[in-house]
N, C-alpha and C positions, 0 to 999 in steps of 0.2 A: 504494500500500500504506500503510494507515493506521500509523503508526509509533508503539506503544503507549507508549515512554518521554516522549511527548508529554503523555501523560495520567497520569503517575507522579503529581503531587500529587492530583487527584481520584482513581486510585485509591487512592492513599495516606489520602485523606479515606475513602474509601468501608471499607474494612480496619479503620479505627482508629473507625469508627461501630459496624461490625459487633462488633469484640471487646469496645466498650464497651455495646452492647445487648443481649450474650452473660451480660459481667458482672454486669450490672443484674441481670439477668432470673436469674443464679445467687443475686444476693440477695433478689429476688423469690421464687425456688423455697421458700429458706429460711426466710422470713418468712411464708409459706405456706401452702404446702402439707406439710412437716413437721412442725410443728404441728398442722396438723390431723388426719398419720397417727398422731401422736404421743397424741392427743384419743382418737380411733378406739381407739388401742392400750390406752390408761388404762380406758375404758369396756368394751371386751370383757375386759379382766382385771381388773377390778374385786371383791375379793372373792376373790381367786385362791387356791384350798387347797390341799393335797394330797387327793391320791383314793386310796380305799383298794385295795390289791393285790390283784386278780383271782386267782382259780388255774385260769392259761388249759393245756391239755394242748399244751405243745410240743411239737411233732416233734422228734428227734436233734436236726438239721441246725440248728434254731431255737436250740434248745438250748447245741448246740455256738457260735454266733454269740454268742449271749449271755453265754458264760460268758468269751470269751476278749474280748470286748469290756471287760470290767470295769466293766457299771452299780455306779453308786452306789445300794443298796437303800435304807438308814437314813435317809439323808438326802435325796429325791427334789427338784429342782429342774423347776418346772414350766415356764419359758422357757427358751430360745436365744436369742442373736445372735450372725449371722455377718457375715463382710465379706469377698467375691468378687472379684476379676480375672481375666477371659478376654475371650473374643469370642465374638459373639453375629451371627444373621444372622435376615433375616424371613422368608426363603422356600427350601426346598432349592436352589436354584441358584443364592442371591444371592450378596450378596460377606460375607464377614466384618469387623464392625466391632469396636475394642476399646471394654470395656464393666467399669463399676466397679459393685457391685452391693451391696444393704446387706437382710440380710433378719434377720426378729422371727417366731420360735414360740412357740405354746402349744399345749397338751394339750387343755385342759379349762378354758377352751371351745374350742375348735379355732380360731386363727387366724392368720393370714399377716399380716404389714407389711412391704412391700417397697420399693424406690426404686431405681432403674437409672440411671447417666449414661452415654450412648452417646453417642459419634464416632461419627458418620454418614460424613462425610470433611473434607476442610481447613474451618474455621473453623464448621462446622456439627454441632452437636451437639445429643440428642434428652435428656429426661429422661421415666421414666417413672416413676409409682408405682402401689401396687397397694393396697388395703387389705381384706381380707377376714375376715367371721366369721358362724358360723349362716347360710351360706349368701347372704348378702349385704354387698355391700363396694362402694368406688370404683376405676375405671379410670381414669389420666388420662394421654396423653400430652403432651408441652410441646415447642415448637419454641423452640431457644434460650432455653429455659430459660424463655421470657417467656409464651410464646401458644399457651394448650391448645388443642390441634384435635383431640383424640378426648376422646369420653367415655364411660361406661358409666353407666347406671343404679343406682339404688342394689343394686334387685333383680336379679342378674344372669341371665341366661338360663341356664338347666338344666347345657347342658355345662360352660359356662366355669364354674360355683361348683362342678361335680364336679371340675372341672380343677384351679383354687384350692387346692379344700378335698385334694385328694392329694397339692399338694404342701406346703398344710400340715401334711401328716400325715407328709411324707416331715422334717418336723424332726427326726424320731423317730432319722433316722438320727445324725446328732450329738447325739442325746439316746436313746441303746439302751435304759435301764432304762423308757422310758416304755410299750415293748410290754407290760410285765406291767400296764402299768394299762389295754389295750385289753380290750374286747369281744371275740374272735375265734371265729368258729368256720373249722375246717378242713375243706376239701372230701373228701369222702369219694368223691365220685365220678369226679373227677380221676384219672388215673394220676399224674398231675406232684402230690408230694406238698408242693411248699410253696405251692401255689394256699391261699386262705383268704380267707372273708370277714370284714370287721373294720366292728366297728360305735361310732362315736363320736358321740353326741349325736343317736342317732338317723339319722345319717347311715351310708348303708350304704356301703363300698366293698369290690369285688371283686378281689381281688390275687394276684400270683404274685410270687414274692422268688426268687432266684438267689444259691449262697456259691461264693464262691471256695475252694481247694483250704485254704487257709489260716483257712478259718471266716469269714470276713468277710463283709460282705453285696455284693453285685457289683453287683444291680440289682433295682428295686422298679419294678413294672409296672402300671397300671391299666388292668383291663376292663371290659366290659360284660355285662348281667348274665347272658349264655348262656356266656363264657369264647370267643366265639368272635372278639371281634374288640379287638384292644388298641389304648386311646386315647392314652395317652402313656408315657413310663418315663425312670428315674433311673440312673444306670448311675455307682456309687463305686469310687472307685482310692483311691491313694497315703494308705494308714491308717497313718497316726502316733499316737505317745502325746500325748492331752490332757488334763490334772487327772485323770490314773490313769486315763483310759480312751482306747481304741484306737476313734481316729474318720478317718471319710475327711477328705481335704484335697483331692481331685479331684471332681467331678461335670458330667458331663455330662446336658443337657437331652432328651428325646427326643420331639417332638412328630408328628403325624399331619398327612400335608400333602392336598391336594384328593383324590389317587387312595387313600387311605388306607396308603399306606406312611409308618411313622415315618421319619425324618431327625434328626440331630442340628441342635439350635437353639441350644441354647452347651455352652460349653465353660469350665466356671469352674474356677479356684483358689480354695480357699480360705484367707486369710489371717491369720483371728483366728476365734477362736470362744471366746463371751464364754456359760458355763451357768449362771452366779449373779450375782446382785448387781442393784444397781438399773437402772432403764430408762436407759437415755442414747442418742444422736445422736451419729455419731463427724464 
């Protein structure tokens, strides 16, 4: 029997290689590739105005969400930044990892800037980032922080930038007052009266929203365009007061696995939510 305390100082080398190619490669990520999300971010909001107030016909229940939320109307702020802790898994049966997560909204032009550090498990950990706008962006995953092994195209394929682009749109939830600057039309042929299509930039998305007894918004769903088969959804809890308004601090991810039943794919807390002031990298 090979007696492993035998090899204590090689594994001992081996440990202290790994955490030191872990770290590099975190200053690596930094010097990077947030910069370059950061590039991305400055160039899609470039120019970034307010847009003038739609008078979209809300149903009650929209209504009622929005009034008890508290947008700010006068003074509209066109981004967010949040910053996530929960866990995250890649496939309905896997295991769950914990995962620190940093995401950037806008309106108008519609875009996402994201960045994920996942524990995968002992001394292995993944980072991902995400950058999208107008329907094209970067995918990149990173093993130890050092060595991207996936990539995506600038131009994304159809689903994944419908995918993106929803849940750029779902900013809207830590940013309420932005519904009055969407496009919407409501389904009329629906029985389910908060289906509604919403159009940003030319971009069309087909939705259904769900309120809690409380007026809050519960869950924001994306379909396809017959209403018959949903592609992923957002499902907010625990709404606290933030700069006078009443925002979720819980969300969960809901994505579509091979047989097309959703599964939840994380599970975030929310820990900061930053609606004004200038860009920064926390």
């Amino acid at each position: 029997m090979i007696r492993l305390w035998n090899y204590l100082p090689e594994l001992s080398l081996l440990i202290t290689g790994w955490l030191l190619l872990d770290l590099f490669g975190s200053g690596l990520f930094r010097l990077l590739v947030r910069p370059r999300a950061k590039r991305y971010w400055t160039a899609a909001t470039d120019g970034l105005q307010n847009q003038p107030l739609r008078q979209n016909p809300f149903p009650q229940n929209w209504l009622d969400y929005l009034t008890q939320s508290g947008p700010i109307m006068d003074e509209p702020s066109g981004r967010v930044r949040l910053r996530m802790k929960g866990v995250v898994k890649a496939r309905q049966q896997g295991k769950w990892h914990p995962a620190e997560c940093k995401a950037f909204f806008t309106l108008a032009p519609l875009t996402l800037v994201w960045y994920a550090d996942i524990t995968r498990s002992f001394l292995i950990s993944i980072k991902a980032t995400e950058q999208f706008a107008a329907g094209q962006g970067l995918s990149t995953r990173w093993f130890l922080s050092t060595f991207p092994y996936r990539w995506k195209q600038p131009v994304l394929p159809c689903p994944i930038a419908q995918r993106n682009a929803f849940f750029g749109l779902a900013g809207a939830a830590w940013q309420p007052h932005w519904w009055h600057y969407c496009t919407m039309e409501w389904s009329e042929e629906e029985a389910d009266a908060d289906a509604f299509r919403c159009s940003i930039e030319q971009q069309v998305f087909f939705l259904k929203a769900k309120f809690s007894d409380t007026n809050a918004l519960a869950e924001l769903s994306l379909w396809n365009d017959n209403w018959q088969q949903v592609q992923a959804a957002l499902v907010f809890s625990d709404y606290q007061p933030v700069s006078d308004q009443s925002l979720p601090l819980n969300v969960q991810v809901l994505e579509k696995n091979a047989q097309g039943q959703l599964f939840v794919r994380a599970d975030l807390q929310v820990t900061d939510v930053v609606q004004k002031g200038a860009y920064a990298w926390w």
